[in-house]
C-alpha positions in Angstrom: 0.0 0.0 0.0 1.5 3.2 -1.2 0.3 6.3 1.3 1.3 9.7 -0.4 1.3 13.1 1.6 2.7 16.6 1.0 5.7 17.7 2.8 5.4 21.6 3.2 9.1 22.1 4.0 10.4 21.2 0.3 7.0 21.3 -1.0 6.7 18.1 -3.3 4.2 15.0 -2.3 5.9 11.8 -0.9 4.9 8.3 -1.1 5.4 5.4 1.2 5.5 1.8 0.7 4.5 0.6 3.7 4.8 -3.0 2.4 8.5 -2.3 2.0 9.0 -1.2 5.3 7.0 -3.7 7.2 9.5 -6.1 5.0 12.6 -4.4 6.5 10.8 -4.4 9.8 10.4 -8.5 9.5 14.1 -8.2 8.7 15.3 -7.1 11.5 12.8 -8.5 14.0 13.4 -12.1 14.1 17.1 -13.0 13.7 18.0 -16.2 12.0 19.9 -18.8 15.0 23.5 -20.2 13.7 23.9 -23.2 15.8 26.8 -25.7 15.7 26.6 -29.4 15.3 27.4 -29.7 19.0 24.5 -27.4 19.6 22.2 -29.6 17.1 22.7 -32.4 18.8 22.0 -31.0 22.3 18.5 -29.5 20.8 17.4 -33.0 19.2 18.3 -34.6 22.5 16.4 -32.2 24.6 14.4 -28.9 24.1 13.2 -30.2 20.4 12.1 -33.7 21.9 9.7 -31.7 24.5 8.8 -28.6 22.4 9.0 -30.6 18.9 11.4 -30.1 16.3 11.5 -27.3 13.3 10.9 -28.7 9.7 14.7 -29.2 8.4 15.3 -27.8 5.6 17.9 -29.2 2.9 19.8 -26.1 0.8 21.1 -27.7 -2.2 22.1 -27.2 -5.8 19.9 -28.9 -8.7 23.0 -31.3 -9.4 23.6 -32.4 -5.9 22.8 -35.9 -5.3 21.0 -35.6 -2.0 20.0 -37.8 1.0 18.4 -36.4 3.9 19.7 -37.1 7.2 16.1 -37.2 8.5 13.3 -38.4 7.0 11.1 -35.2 7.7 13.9 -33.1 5.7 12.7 -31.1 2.4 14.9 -30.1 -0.3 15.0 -26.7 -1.9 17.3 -26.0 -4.4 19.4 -23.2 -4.8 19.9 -20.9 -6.1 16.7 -21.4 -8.1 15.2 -19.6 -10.2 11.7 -20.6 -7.7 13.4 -20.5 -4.2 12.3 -17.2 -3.0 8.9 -18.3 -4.6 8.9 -21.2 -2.2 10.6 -20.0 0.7 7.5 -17.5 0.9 5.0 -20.5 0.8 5.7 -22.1 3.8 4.4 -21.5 6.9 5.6 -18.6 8.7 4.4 -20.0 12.5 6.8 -22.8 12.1 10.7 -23.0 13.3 12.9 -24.5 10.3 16.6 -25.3 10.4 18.4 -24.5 7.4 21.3 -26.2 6.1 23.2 -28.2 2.8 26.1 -29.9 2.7 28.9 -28.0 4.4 27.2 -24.7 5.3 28.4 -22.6 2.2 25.1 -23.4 0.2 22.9 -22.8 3.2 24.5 -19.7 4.3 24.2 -17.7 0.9 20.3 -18.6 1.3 19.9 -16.4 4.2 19.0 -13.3 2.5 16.3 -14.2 1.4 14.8 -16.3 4.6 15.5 -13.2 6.3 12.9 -11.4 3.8 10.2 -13.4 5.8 8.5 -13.8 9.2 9.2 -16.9 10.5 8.3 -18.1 14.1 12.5 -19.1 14.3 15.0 -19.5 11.7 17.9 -21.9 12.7 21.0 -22.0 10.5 23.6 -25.3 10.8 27.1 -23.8 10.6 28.9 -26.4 8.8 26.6 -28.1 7.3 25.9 -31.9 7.1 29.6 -32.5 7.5 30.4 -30.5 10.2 26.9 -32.7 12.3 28.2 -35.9 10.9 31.5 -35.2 12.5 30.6 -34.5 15.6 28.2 -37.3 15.9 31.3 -39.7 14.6 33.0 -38.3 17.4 35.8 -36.9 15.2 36.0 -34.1 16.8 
């Protein structure tokens, strides 16, 4: 919604997108979470079995031969000519952790899930590699 007014001190009418503000508002009000594996496995062993888990989210490229670590992962590609697209259709009440293979993938998503309102945004530094790792115990 565009709202236009006259400004008397430099006498010309303004306009404001108020849709482009509340965007930059939804920005900066919800940060996105960068966990570690360590911290991954501490939340699927405890406050994620009480409270319930977010929908994990698989960043990966159209190429990348992919096999979710969990069952309940989705897959989005990127960059895609669609991701934004999709990124916007999910549902904004719900927590979702982010991440591809080794983190790069996942992190250059973040723009744009930070264009949205999401109840939480968690992002896996390091990637599947960096979890798999530290579940090995090669730490």
């Amino acid at each position: 919604m565009l709202l236009a007014f006259y400004d008397k001190e430099h006498n010309f009418a303004k306009s404001i997108d108020w849709k482009a503000i509340h965007a930059e508002l939804r920005v900066t009000s919800k940060p996105i979470v960068t966990i570690s594996a360590a911290e991954l496995w501490d939340l699927l062993k405890g406050k994620w079995v009480v409270e319930g888990k977010p929908v994990f989210i698989r960043i990966s490229n159209a190429k990348e031969h992919v096999i979710p670590f969990l069952t309940e992962t989705r897959r989005l590609n990127f960059p895609a000519k669609d991701f934004e697209a999709k990124v916007a259709k999910l549902d904004r009440d719900k927590a979702y952790l982010v991440y591809c293979q080794n983190g790069e993938q996942s992190a250059r998503s973040l723009p744009t899930w930070r264009r949205f309102m999401f109840g939480k945004i968690y992002h896996l530094k390091g990637g599947m590699e960096a979890y798999l790792k530290h579940i090995s115990g090669d730490r």
